[in-house]
C-alpha positions in Angstrom: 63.6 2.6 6.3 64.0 -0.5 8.4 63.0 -3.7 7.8 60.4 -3.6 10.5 59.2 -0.6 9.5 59.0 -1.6 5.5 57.0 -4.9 6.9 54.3 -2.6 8.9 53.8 -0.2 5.5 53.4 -3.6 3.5 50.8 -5.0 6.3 49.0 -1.5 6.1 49.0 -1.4 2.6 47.6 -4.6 2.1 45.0 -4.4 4.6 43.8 -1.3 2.5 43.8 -3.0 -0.7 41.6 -5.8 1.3 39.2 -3.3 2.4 38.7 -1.6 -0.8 38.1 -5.3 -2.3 35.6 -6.2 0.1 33.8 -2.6 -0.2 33.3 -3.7 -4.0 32.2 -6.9 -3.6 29.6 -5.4 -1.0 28.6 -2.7 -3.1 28.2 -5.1 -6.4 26.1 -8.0 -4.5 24.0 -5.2 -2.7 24.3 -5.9 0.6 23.9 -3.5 2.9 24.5 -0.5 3.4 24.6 -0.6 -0.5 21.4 -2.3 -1.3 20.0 -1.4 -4.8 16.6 0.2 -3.8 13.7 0.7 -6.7 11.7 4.1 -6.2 8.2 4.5 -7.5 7.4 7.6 -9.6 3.8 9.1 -10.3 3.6 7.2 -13.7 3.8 3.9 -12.8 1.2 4.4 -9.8 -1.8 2.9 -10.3 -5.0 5.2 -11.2 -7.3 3.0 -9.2 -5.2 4.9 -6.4 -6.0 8.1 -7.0 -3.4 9.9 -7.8 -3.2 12.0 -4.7 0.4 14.2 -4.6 1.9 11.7 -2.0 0.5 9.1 -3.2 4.3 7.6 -4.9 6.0 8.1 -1.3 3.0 6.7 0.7 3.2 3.3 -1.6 7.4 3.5 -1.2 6.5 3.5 2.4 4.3 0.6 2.7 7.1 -1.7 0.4 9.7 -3.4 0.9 13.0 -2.3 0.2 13.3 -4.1 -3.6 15.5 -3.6 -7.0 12.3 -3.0 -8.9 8.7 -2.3 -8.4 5.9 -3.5 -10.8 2.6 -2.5 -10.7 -1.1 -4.2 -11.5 -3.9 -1.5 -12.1 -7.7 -2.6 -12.5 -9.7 1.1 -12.5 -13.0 0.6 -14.4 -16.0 2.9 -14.4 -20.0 1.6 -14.0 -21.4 3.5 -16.7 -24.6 2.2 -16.0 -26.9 3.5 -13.4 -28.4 -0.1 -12.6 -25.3 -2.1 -12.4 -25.1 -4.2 -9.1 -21.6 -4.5 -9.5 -18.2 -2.7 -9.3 -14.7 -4.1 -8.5 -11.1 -2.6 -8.7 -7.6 -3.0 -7.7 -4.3 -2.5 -7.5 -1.4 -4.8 -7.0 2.2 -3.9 -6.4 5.0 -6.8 -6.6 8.8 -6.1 -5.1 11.0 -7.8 -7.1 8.2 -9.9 -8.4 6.4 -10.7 -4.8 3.0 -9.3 -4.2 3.7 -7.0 -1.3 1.0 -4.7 -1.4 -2.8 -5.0 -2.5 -5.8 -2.1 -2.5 -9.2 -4.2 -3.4 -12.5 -2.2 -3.7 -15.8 -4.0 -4.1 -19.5 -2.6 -4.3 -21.5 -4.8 -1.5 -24.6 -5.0 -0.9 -25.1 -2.8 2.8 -24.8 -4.7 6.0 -24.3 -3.3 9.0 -21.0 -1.4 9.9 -20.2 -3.7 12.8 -20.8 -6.9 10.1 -18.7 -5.2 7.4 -15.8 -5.2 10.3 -16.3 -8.4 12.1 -16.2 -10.0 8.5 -13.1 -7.8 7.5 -10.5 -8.4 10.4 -11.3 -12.1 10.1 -10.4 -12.2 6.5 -7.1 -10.6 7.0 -5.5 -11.7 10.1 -2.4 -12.5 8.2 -1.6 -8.7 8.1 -2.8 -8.3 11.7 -6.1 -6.8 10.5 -7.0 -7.8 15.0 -4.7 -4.9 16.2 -5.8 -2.3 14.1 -7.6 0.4 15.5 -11.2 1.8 14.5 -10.9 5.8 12.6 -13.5 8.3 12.0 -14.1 7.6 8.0 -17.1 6.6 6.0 -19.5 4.1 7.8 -16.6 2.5 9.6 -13.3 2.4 9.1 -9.7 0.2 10.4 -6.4 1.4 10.6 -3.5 -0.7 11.5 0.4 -0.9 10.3 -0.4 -3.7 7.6 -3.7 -3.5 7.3 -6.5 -0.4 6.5 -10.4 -0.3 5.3 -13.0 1.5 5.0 -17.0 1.3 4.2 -18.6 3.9 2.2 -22.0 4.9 1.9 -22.3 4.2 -1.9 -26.0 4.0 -4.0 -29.2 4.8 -2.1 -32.0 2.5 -1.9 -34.2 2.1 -5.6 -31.5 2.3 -7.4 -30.4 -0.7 -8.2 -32.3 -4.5 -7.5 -31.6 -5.4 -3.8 -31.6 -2.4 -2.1 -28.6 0.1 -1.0 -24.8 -0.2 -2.3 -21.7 0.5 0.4 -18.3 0.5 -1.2 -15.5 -1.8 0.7 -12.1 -1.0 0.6 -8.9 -3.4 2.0 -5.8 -2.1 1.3 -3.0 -4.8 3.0 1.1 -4.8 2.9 1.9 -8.1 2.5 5.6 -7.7 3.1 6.8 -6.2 6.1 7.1 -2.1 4.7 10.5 -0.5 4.5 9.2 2.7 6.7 9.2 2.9 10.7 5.7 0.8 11.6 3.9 4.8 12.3 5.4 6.4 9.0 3.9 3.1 7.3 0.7 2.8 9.1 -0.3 6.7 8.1 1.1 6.0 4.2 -1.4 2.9 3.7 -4.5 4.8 5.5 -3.8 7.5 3.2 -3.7 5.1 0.3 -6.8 3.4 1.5 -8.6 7.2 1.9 -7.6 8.5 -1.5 -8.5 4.9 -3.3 -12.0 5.0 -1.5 -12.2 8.4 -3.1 -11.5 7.9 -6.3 -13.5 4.5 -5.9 -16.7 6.3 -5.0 -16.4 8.1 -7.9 -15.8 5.5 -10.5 -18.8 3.7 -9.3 -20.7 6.4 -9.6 -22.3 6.7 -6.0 -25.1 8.9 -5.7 -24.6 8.8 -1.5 -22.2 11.0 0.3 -18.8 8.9 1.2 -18.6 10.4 4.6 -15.0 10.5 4.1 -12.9 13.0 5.8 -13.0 16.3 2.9 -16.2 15.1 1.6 -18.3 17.8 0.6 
């Protein structure tokens, strides 16, 4: 082999070597394409969410892409008939940020237009002004960080101070992981099957009006 030729095999060869060093140092600081991405399985979901069957890949759509997931359930019950009150949540932290939050809260009923005046200008952070109105419950908002929805809750005599609606704000803090459509119909879906599951926790004698109620 001749010297020129034994120089271009050492080049080559070191330039592989090179590669292969910089493909492990990639892969071991997780950069990408070898990010170390967290899933989220059914048991670590909170309950307050309903536990729908797509409910672990609509919350991986709506979060960032993280190393680990951690979740913060609130899912109480109003045992009694005449409570005036009934909150619950659930907070989900990538890599210990709060990116996503589903609040519910029994209100006292004001009109639907009130409920989503007051609601987009209380969450303008996650662009609660471009989402668009949906047919769910007494009104409902759909947008790609932002999603609620106002439920018929407990009629009128029922508790002091008249009738009951049900508000629930689900918001992705963090910019979600998923294509903005895919993310958008994960979180209404979230929103829906928390408003569900809310409606019955709270024990609402009203019909939700949301879409599948019987």
């Amino acid at each position: 082999m001749s010297v020129a030729r034994k120089r271009l095999a050492i080049i080559l060869a070191t330039g592989v070597l090179m590669l292969a060093a910089a493909v492990v140092a990639l892969s071991v600081a997780g950069f990408p394409p070898f990010e170390k991405k967290g899933t989220v399985d059914s048991a670590s979901v909170c309950t307050s969410l309903g536990g729908g069957d797509a409910t672990p890949e609509d919350v991986e759509n709506v979060l960032p892409a993280a190393e680990e997931y951690t979740f913060e359930d609130d899912d109480p019950a109003r045992s009694d008939p005449s409570q005036s009150t009934f909150e619950s949540s659930c907070f989900v932290s990538a890599d210990g940020k709060t990116a996503l939050s589903v609040r519910t809260e029994m209100v006292r009923a004001a009109s639907a237009g009130l409920w989503a005046k007051h609601s987009v200008a209380n969450n303008e952070y996650v662009g609660s002004r471009q989402a668009k109105t949906f047919d769910a419950g007494e009104s409902a908002l759909s947008g790609k960080r932002f999603a609620a929805v106002y439920v018929p809750c407990v009629s009128d005599g029922k508790i002091p101070g008249g009738v009951r609606n049900v508000s629930v704000v689900a918001r992705a803090m963090s910019q979600p992981s998923a294509d903005p459509e895919v993310a958008e119909r994960s979180l209404k879906a979230l929103l829906l099957d928390a408003a569900r599951h809310a409606h019955s926790r709270a024990k609402c004698d009203l019909p939700s009006k949301l879409p599948g109620d019987s």
